[in-house]
Predicted model as a PDB file, atoms N, CA, C, CB and O in Angstrom, pLDDT in the B-factor column:
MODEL        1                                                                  
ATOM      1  N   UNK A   1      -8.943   0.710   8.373  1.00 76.00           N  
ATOM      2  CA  UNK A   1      -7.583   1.211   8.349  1.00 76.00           C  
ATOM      3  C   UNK A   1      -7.407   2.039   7.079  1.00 76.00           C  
ATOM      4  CB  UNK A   1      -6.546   0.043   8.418  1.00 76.00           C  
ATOM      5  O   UNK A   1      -7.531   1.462   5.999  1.00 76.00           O  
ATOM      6  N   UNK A   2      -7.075   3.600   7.123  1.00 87.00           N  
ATOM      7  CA  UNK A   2      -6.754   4.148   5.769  1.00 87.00           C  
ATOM      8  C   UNK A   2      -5.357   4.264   5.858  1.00 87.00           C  
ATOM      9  CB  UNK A   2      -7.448   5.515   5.377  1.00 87.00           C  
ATOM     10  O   UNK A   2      -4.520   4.324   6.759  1.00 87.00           O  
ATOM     11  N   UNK A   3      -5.384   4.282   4.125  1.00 91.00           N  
ATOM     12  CA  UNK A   3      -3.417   4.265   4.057  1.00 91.00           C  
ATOM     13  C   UNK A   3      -3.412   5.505   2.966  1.00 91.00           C  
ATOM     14  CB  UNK A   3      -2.363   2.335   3.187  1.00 91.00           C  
ATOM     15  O   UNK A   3      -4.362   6.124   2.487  1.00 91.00           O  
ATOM     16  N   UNK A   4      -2.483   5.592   2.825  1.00 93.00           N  
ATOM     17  CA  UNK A   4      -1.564   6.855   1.809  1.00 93.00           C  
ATOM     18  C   UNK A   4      -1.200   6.074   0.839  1.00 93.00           C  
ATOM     19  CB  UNK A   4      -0.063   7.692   2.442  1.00 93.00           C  
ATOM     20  O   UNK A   4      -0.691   6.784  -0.028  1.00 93.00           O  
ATOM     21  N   UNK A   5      -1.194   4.744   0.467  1.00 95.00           N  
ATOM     22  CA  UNK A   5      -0.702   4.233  -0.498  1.00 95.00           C  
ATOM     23  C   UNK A   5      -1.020   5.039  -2.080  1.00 95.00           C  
ATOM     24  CB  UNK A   5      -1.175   2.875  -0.327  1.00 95.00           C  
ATOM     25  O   UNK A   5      -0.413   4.639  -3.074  1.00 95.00           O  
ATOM     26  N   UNK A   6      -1.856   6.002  -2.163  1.00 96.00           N  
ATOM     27  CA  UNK A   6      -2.188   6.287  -3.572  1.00 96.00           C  
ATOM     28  C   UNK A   6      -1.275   7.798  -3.687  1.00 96.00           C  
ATOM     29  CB  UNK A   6      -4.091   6.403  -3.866  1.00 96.00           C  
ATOM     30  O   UNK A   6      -1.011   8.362  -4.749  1.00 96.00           O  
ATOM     31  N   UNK A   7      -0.966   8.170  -2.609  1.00 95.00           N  
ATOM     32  CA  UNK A   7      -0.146   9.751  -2.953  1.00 95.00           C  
ATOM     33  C   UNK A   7       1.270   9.023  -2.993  1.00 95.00           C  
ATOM     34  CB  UNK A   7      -0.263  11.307  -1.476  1.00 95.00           C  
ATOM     35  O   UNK A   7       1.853   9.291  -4.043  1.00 95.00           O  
ATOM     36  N   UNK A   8       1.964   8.212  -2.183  1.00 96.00           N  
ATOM     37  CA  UNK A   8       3.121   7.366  -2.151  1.00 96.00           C  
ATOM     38  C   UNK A   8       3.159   6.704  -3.921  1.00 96.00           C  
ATOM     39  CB  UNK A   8       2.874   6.049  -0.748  1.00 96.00           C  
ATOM     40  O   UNK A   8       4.030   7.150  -4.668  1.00 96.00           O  
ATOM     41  N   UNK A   9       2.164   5.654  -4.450  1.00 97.00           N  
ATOM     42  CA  UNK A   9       2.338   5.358  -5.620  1.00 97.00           C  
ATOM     43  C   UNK A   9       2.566   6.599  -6.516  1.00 97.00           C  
ATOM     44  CB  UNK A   9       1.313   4.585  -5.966  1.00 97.00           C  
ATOM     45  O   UNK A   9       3.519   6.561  -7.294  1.00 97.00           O  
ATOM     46  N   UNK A  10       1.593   7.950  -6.465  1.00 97.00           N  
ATOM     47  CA  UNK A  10       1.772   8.612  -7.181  1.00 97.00           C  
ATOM     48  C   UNK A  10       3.104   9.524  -7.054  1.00 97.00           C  
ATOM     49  CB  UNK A  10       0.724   9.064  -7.237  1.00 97.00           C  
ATOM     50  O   UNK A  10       3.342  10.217  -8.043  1.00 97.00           O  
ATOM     51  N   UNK A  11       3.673   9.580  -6.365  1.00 96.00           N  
ATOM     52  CA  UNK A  11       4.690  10.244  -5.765  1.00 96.00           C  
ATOM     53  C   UNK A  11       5.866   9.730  -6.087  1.00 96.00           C  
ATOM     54  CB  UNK A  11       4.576  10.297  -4.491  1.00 96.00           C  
ATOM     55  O   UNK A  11       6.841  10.478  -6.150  1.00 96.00           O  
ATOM     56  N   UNK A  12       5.977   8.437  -6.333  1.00 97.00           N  
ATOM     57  CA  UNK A  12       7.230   8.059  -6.937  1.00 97.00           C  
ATOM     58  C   UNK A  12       7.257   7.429  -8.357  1.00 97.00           C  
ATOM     59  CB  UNK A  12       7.836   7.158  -6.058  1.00 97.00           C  
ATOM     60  O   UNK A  12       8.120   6.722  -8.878  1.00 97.00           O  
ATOM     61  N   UNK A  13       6.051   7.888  -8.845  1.00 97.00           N  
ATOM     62  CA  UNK A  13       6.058   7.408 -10.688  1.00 97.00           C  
ATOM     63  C   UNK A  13       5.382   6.266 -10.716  1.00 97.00           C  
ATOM     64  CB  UNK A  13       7.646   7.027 -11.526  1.00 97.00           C  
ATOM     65  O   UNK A  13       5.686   5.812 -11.819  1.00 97.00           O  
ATOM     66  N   UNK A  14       4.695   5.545 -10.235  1.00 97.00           N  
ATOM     67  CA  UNK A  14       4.432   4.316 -10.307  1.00 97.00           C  
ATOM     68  C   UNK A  14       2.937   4.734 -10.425  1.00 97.00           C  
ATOM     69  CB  UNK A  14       4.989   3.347  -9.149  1.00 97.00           C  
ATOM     70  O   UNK A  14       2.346   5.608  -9.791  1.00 97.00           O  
ATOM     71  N   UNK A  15       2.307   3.605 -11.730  1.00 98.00           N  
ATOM     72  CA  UNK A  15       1.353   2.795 -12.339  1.00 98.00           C  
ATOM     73  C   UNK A  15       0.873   2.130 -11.144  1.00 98.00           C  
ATOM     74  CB  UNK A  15       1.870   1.859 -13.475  1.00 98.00           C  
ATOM     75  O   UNK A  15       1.641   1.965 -10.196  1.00 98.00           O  
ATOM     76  N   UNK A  16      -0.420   1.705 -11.103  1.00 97.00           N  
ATOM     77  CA  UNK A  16      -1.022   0.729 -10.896  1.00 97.00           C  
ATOM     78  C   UNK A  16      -0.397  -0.781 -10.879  1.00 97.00           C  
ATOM     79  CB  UNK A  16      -1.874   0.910 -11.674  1.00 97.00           C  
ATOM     80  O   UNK A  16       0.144  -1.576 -10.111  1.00 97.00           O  
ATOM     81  N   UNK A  17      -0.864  -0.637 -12.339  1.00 98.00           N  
ATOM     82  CA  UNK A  17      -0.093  -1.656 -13.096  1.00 98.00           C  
ATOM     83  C   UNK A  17       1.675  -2.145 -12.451  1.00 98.00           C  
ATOM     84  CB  UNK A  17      -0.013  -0.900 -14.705  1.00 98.00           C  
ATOM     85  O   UNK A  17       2.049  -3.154 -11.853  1.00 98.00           O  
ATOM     86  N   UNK A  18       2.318  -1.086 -12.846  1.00 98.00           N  
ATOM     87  CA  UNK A  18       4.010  -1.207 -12.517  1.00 98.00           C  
ATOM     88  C   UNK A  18       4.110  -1.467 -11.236  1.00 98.00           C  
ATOM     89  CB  UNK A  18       4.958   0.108 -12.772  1.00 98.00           C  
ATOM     90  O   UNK A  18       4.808  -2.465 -11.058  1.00 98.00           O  
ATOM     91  N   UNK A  19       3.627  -0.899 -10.056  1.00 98.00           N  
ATOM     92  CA  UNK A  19       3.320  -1.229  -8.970  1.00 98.00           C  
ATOM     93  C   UNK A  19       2.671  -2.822  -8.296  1.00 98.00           C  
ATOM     94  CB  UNK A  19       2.620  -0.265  -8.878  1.00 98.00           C  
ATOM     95  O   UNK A  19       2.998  -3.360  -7.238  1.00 98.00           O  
ATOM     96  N   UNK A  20       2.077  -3.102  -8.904  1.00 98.00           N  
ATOM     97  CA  UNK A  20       1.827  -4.635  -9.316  1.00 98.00           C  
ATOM     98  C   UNK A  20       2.417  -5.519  -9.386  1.00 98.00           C  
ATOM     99  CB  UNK A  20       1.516  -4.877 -10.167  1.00 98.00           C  
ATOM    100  O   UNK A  20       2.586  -6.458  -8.608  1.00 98.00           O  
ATOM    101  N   UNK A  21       3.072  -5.134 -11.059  1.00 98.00           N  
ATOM    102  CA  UNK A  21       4.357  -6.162 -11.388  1.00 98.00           C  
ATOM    103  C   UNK A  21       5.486  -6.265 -10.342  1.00 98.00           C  
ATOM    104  CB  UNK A  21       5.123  -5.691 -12.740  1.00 98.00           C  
ATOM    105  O   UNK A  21       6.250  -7.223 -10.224  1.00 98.00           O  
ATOM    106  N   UNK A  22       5.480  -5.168  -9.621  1.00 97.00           N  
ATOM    107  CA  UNK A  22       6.851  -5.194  -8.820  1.00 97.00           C  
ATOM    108  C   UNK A  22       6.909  -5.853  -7.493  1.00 97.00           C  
ATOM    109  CB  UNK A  22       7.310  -3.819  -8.557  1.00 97.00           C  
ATOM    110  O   UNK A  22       7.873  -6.315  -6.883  1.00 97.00           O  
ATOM    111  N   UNK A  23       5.696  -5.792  -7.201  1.00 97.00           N  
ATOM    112  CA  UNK A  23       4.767  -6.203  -6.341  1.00 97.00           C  
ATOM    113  C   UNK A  23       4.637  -8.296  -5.988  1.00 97.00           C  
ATOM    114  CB  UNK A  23       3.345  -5.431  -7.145  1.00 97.00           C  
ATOM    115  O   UNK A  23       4.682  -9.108  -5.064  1.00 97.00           O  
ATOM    116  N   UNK A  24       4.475  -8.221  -7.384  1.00 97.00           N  
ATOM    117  CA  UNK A  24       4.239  -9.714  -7.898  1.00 97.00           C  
ATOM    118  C   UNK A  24       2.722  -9.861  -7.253  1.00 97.00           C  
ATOM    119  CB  UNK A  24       5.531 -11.025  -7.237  1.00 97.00           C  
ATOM    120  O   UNK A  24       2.566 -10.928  -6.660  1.00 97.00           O  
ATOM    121  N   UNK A  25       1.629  -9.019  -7.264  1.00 97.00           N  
ATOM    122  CA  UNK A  25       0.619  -9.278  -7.322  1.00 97.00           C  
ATOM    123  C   UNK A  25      -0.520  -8.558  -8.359  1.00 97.00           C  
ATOM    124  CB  UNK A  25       0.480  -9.241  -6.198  1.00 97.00           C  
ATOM    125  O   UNK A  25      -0.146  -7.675  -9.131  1.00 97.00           O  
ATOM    126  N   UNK A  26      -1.821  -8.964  -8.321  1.00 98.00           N  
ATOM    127  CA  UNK A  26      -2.443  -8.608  -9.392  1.00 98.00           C  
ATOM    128  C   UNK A  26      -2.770  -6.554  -9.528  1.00 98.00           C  
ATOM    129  CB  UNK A  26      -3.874  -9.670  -9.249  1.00 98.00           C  
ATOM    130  O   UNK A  26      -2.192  -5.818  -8.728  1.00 98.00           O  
ATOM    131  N   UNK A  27      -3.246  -6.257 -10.072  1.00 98.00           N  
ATOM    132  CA  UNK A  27      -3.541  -4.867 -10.176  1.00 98.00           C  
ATOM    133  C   UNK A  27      -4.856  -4.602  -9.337  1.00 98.00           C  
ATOM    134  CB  UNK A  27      -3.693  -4.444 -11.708  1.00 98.00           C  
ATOM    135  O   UNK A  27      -5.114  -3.606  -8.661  1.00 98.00           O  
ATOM    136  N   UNK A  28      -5.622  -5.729  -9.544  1.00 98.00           N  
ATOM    137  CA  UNK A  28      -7.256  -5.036  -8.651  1.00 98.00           C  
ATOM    138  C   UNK A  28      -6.787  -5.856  -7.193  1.00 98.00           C  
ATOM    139  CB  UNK A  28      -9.453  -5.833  -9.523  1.00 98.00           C  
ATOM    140  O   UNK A  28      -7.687  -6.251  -6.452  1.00 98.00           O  
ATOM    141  N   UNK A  29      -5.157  -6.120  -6.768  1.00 97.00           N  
ATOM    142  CA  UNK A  29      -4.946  -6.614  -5.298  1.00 97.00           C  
ATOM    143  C   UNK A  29      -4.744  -4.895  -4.589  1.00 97.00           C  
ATOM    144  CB  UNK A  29      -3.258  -7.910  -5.115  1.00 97.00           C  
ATOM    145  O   UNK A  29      -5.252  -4.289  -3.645  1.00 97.00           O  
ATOM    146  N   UNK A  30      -3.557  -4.534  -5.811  1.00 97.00           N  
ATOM    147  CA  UNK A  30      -3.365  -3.255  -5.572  1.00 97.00           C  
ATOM    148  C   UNK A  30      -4.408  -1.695  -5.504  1.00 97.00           C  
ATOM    149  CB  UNK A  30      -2.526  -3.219  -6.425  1.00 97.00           C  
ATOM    150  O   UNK A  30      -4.018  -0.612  -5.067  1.00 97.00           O  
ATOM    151  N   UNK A  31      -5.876  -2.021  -6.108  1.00 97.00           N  
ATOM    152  CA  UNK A  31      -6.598  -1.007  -6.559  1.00 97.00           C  
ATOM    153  C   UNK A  31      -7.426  -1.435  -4.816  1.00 97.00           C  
ATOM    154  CB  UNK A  31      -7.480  -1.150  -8.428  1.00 97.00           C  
ATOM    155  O   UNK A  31      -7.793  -0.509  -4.092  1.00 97.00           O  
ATOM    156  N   UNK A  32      -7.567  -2.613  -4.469  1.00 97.00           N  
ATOM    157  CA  UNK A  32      -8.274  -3.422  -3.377  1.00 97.00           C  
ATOM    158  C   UNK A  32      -7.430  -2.432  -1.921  1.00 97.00           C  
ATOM    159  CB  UNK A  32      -7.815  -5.554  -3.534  1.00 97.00           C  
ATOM    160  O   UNK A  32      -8.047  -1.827  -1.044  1.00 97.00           O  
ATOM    161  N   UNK A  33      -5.986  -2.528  -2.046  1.00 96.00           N  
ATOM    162  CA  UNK A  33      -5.485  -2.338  -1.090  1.00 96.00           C  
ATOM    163  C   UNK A  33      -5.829  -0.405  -0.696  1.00 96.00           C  
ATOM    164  CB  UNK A  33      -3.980  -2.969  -1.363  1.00 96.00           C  
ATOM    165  O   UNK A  33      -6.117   0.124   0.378  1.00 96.00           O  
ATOM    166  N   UNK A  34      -5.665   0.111  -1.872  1.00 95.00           N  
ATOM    167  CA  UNK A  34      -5.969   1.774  -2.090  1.00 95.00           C  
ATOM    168  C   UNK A  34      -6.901   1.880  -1.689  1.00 95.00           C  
ATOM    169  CB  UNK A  34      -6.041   2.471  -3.314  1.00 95.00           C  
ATOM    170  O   UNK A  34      -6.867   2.677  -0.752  1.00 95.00           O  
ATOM    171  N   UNK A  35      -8.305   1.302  -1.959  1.00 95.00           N  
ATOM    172  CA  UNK A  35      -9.252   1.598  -1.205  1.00 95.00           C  
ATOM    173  C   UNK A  35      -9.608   1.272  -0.431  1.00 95.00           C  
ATOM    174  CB  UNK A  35      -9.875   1.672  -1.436  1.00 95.00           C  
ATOM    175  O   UNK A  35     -10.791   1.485  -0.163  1.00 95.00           O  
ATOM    176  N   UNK A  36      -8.768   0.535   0.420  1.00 92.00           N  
ATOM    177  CA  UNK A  36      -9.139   0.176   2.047  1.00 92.00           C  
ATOM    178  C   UNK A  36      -9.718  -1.539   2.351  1.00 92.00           C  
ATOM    179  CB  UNK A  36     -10.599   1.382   2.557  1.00 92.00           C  
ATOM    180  O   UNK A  36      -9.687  -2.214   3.380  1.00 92.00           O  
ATOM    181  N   UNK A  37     -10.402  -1.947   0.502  1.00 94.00           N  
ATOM    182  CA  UNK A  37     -11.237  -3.267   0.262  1.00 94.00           C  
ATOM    183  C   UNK A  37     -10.268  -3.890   1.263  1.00 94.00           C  
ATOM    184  CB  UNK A  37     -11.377  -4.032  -1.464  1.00 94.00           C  
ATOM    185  O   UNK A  37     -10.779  -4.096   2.364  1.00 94.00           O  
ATOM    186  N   UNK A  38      -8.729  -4.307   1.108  1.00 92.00           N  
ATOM    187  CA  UNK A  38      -8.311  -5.795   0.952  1.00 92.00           C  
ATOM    188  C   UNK A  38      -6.944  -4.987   2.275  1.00 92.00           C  
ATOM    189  CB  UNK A  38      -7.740  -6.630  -1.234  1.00 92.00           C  
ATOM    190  O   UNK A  38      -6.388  -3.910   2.058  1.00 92.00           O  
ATOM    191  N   UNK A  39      -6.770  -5.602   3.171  1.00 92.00           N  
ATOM    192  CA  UNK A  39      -5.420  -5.570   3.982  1.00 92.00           C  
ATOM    193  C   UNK A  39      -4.026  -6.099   3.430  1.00 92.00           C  
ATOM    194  CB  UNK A  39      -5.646  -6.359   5.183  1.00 92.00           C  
ATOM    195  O   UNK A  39      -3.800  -7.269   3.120  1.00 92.00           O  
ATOM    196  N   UNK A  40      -3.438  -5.404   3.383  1.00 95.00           N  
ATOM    197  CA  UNK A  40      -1.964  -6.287   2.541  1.00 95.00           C  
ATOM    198  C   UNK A  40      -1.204  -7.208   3.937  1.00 95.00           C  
ATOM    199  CB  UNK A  40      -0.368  -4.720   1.707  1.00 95.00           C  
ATOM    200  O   UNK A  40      -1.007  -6.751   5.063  1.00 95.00           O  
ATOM    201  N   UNK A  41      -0.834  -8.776   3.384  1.00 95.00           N  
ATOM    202  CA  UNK A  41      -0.232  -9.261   4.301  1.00 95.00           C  
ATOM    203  C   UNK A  41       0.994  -8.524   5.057  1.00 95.00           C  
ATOM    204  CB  UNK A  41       0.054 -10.325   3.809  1.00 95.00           C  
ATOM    205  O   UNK A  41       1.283  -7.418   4.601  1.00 95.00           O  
ATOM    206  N   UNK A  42       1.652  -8.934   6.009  1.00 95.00           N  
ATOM    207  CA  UNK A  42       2.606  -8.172   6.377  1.00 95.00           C  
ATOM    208  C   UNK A  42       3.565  -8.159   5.182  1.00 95.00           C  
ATOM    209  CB  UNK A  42       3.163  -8.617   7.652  1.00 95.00           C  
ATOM    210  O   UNK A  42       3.992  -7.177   4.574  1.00 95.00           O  
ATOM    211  N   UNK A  43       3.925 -10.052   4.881  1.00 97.00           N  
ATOM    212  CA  UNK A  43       5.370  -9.098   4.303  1.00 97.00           C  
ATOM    213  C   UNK A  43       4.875  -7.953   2.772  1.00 97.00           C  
ATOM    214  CB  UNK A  43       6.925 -10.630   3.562  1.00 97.00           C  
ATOM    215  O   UNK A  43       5.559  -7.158   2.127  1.00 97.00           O  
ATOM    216  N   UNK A  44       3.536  -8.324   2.659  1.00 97.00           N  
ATOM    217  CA  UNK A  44       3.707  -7.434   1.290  1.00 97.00           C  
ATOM    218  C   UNK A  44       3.402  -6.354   1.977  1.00 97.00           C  
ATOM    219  CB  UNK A  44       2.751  -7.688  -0.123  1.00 97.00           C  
ATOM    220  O   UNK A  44       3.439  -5.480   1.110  1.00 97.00           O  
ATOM    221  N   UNK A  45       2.993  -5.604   3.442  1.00 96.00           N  
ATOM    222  CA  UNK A  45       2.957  -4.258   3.507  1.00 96.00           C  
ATOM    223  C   UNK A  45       4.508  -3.681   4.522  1.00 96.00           C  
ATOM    224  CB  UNK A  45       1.324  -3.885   4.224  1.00 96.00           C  
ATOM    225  O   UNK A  45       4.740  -2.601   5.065  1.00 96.00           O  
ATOM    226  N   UNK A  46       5.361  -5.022   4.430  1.00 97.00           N  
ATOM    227  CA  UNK A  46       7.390  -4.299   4.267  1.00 97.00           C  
ATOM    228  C   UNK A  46       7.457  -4.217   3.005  1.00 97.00           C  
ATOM    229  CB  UNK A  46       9.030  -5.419   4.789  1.00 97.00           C  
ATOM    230  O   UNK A  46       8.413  -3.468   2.803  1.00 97.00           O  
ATOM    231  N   UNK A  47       6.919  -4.608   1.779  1.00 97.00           N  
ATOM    232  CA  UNK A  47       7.576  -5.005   0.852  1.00 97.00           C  
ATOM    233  C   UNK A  47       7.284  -3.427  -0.299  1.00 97.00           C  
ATOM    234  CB  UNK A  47       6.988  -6.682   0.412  1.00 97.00           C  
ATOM    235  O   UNK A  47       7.972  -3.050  -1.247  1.00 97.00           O  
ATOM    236  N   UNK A  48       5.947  -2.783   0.313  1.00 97.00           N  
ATOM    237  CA  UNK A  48       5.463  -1.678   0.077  1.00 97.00           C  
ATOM    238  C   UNK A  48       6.122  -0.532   0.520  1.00 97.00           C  
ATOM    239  CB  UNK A  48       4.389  -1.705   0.452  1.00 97.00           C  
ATOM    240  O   UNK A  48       6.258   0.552  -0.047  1.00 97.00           O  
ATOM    241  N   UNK A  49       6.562  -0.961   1.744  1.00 96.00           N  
ATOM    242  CA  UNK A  49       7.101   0.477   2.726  1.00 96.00           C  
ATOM    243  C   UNK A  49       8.233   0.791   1.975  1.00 96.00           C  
ATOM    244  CB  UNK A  49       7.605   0.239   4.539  1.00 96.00           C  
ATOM    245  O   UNK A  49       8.592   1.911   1.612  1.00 96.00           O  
ATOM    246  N   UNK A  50       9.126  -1.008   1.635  1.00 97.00           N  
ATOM    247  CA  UNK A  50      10.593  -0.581   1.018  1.00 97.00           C  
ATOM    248  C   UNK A  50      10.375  -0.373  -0.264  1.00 97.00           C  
ATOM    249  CB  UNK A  50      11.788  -1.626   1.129  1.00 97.00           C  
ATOM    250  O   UNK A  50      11.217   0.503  -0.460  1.00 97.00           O  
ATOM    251  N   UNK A  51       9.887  -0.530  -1.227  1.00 97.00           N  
ATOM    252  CA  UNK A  51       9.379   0.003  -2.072  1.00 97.00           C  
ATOM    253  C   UNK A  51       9.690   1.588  -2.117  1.00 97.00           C  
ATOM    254  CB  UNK A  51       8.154  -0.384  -1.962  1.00 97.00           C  
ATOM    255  O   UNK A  51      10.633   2.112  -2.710  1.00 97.00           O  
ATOM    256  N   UNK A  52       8.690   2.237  -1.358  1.00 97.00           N  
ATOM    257  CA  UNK A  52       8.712   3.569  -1.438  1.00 97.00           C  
ATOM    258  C   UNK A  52       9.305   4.448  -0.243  1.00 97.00           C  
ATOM    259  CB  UNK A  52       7.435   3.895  -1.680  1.00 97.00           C  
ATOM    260  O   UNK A  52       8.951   5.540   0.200  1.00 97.00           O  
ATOM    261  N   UNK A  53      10.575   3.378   0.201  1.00 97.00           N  
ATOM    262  CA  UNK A  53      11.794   3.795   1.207  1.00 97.00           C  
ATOM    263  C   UNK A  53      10.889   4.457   2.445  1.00 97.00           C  
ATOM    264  CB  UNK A  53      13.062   5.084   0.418  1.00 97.00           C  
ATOM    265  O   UNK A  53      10.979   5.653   2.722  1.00 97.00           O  
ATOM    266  N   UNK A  54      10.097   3.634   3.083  1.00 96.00           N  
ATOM    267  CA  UNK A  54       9.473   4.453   4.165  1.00 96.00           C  
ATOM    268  C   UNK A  54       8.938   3.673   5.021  1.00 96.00           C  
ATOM    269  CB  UNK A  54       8.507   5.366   3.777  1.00 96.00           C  
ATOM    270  O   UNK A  54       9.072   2.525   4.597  1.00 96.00           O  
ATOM    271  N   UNK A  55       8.211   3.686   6.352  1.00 95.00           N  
ATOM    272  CA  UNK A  55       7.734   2.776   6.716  1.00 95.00           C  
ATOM    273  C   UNK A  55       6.587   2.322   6.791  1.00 95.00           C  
ATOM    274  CB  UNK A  55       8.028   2.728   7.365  1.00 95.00           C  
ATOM    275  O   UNK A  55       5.910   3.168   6.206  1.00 95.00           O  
ATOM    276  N   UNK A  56       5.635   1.182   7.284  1.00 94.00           N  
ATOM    277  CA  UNK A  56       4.483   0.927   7.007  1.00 94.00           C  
ATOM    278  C   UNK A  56       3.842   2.025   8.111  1.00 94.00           C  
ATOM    279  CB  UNK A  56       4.161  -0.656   7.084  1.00 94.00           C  
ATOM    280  O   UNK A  56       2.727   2.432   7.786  1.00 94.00           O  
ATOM    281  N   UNK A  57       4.240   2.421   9.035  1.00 92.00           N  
ATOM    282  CA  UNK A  57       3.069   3.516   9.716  1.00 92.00           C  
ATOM    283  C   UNK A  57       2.775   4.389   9.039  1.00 92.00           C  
ATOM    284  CB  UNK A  57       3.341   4.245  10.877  1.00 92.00           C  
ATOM    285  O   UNK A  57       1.646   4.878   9.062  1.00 92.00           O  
ATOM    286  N   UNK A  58       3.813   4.835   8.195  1.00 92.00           N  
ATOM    287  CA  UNK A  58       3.539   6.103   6.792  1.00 92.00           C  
ATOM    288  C   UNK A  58       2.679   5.689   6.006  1.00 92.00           C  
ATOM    289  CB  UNK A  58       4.768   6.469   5.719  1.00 92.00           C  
ATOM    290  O   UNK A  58       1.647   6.306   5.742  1.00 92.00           O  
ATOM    291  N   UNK A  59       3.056   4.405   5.454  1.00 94.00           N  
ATOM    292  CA  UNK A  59       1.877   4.030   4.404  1.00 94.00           C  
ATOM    293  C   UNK A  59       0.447   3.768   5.240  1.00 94.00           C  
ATOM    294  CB  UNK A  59       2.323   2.509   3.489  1.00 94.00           C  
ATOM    295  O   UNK A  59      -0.547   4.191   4.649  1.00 94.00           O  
ATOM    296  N   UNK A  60       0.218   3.146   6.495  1.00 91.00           N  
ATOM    297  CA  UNK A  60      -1.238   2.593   7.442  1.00 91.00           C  
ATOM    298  C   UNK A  60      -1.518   3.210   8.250  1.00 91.00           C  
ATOM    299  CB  UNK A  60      -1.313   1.415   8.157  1.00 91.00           C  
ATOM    300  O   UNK A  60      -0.829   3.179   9.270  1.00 91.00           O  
ATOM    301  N   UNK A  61      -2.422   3.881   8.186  1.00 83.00           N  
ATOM    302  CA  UNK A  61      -2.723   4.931   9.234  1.00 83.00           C  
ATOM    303  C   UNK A  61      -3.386   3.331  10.163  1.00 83.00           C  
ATOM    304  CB  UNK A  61      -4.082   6.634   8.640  1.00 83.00           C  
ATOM    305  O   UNK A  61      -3.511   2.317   9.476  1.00 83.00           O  
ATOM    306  N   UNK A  62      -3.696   3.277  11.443  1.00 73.00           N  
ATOM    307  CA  UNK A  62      -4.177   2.483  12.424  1.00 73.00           C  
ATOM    308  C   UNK A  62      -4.891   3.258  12.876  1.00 73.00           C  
ATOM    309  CB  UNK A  62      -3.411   1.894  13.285  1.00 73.00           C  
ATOM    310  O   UNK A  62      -4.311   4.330  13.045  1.00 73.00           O  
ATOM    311  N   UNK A  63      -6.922   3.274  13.473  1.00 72.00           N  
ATOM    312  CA  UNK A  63      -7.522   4.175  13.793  1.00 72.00           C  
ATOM    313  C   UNK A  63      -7.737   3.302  15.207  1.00 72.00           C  
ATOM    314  CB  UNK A  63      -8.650   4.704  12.792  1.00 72.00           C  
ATOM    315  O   UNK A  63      -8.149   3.956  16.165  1.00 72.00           O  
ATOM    316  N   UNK A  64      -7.540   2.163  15.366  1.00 67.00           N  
ATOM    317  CA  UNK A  64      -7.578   1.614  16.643  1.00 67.00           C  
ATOM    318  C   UNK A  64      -8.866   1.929  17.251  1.00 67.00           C  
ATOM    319  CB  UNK A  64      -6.474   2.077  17.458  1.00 67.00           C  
ATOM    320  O   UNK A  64      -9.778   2.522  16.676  1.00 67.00           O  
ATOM    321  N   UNK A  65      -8.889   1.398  18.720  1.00 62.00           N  
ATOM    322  CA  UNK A  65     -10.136   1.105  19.410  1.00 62.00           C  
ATOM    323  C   UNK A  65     -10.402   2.713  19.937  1.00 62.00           C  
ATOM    324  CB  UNK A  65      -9.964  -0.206  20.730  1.00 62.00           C  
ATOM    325  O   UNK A  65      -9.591   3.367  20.592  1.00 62.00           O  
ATOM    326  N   UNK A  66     -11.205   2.990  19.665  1.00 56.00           N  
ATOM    327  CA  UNK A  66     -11.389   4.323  20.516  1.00 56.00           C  
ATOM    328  C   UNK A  66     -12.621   4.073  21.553  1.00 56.00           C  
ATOM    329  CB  UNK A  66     -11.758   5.714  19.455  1.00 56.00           C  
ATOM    330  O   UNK A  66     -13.703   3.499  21.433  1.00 56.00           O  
ATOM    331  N   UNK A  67     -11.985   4.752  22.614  1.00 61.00           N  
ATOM    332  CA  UNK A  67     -12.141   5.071  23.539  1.00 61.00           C  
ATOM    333  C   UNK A  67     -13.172   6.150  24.458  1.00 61.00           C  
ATOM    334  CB  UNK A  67     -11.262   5.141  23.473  1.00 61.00           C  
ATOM    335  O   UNK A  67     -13.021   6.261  25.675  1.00 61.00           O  
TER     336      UNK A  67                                                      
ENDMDL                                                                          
END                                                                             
C-alpha cells in the first residue's frame, strides 16, 4: 500500500518529530508508516486524515488484487 503521507506532512509544516508528538506515537512509527514498513491502525490512519483535514483514501493509495 503507498501513501502520500510525506508530501501531506510536508505540506502542512510538520516535523517528523511534531507529527509524532501529535500523533502520540514514536518518530521511527511515523518514518515506518512513510515508507510503507508499518500499516497505521485505523484509528491512527482517521487520526492522520484529520490531522491534515483530508481523508484516508488521500493519504492510502490501495493497489488491491489485480486482476
Amino acid at each position: 500500500m503507498e501513501n502520500n503521507l510525506v508530501e501531506f506532512r510536508k505540506r502542512h509544516g510538520y516535523s517528523q518529530d511534531r507529527l509524532a508528538a501529535k500523533l502520540g506515537v514514536s518518530r521511527q512509527t511515523v518514518i515506518s508508516i512513510e515508507k510503507g514498513k508499518y500499516y497505521p491502525s485505523l484509528p491512527l490512519a482517521f487520526e492522520l486524515a484529520r490531522t491534515f483535514n483530508t481523508t484516508i483514501e488521500e493519504l492510502f493509495v490501495y493497489e488491491g488484487k489485480k486482476e
